[in-house]
Steps between C-alpha positions, in 0.01 A plus 500: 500500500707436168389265293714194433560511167818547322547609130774444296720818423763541280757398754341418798174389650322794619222464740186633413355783807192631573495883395532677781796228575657578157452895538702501805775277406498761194510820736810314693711453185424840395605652835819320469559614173384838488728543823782360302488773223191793534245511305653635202781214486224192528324358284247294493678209393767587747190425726389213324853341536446556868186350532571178316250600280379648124449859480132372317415386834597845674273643239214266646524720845667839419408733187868609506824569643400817665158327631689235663799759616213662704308162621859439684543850640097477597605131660826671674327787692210309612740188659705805640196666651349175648863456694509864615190655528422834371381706736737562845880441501519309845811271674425269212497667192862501446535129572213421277663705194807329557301120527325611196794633234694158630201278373485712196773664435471513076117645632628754707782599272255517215237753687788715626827486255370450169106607487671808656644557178303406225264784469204262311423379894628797710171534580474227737821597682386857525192346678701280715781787591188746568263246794859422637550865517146579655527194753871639562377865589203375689738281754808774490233781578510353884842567562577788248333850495302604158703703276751413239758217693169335537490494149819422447504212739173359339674543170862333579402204753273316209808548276779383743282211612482360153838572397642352804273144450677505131833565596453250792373244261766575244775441761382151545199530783779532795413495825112435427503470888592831567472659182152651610673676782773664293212607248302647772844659641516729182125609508532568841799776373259630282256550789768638686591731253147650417460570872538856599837596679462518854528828675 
């Protein structure tokens, strides 16, 4: 629990957290403004600005720019993988992707649009891509023969699935209803598609 004291800023009263309490209000203004602009574009006082706060203080929990860049990725794929799971992609995967890009949608954008990008952290995307590839190939190898549409398949539905939750979010979340189903609609092409012709 936060302490009740308040200390006088500059311009406003600014209440006075615990540091775990303080770290995370930190890592929310710096998703917010790292999804603004990339991490090239913002800086830390872009971040500061954000945060209500003095970059001195962002000093007190980060070592730099890049270390708190990567504390907010880190803090991004482990909220995503607590809503999804990691290991089977069941009835409720798409649905939970969906629920969890709409409660973080600068989070999700930041893992997938602009850490895609920036080639300081494409290490931790080219982790992510490659278990949602495995877990992909493992669940597609039921209903597609070995062999390279297997491949393929494993390679493409990952993609899709991520590019249709941005373009879904960028659109304005419509549909959040049945926006799963649609999702799952195009995946279920893909399946289609890797399947061998019948004779």
């Amino acid at each position: 629990m936060a302490r009740d004291v308040w200390a006088t800023g500059a311009s406003r009263p600014v209440r006075r957290l615990r540091r775990g309490e303080r770290r995370e209000q930190i890592l929310d203004a710096a998703t917010r403004a790292f999804a603004r602009g990339g991490y090239s574009a913002t800086g830390l006082g872009d971040v500061a600005a954000e945060a209500g706060l003095t970059r001195a203080l962002l000093y007190r929990h980060f070592d730099s720019k890049a270390d708190l860049y990567r504390a907010v990725l880190d803090r991004a794929c482990t909220r995503l993988a607590s809503a999804t799971g990691v290991d089977d992609f069941g009835d409720e995967a798409i649905p939970a992707l969906l629920g969890a890009a709409s409660a973080e949608p600068d989070g999700f954008r930041l893992l997938f649009r602009h850490a895609a990008r920036e080639p300081e952290f494409r290490d931790l995307i080219d982790e992510l891509t490659a278990a949602s590839r495995d877990v992909a190939r493992r669940n597609l190898a039921r209903l597609i023969p070995e062999g390279p549409w297997l491949d393929w398949a494993a390679d493409l539905i990952p993609a899709l699935t991520v590019e249709a939750v941005i373009a879904w979010l960028d659109a304005g979340s419509p549909d959040p209803d049945q926006a799963a189903a649609r999702v799952s609609q195009a995946i279920d092409g893909v399946i289609e598609a890797a399947r061998p012709a019948s004779a």
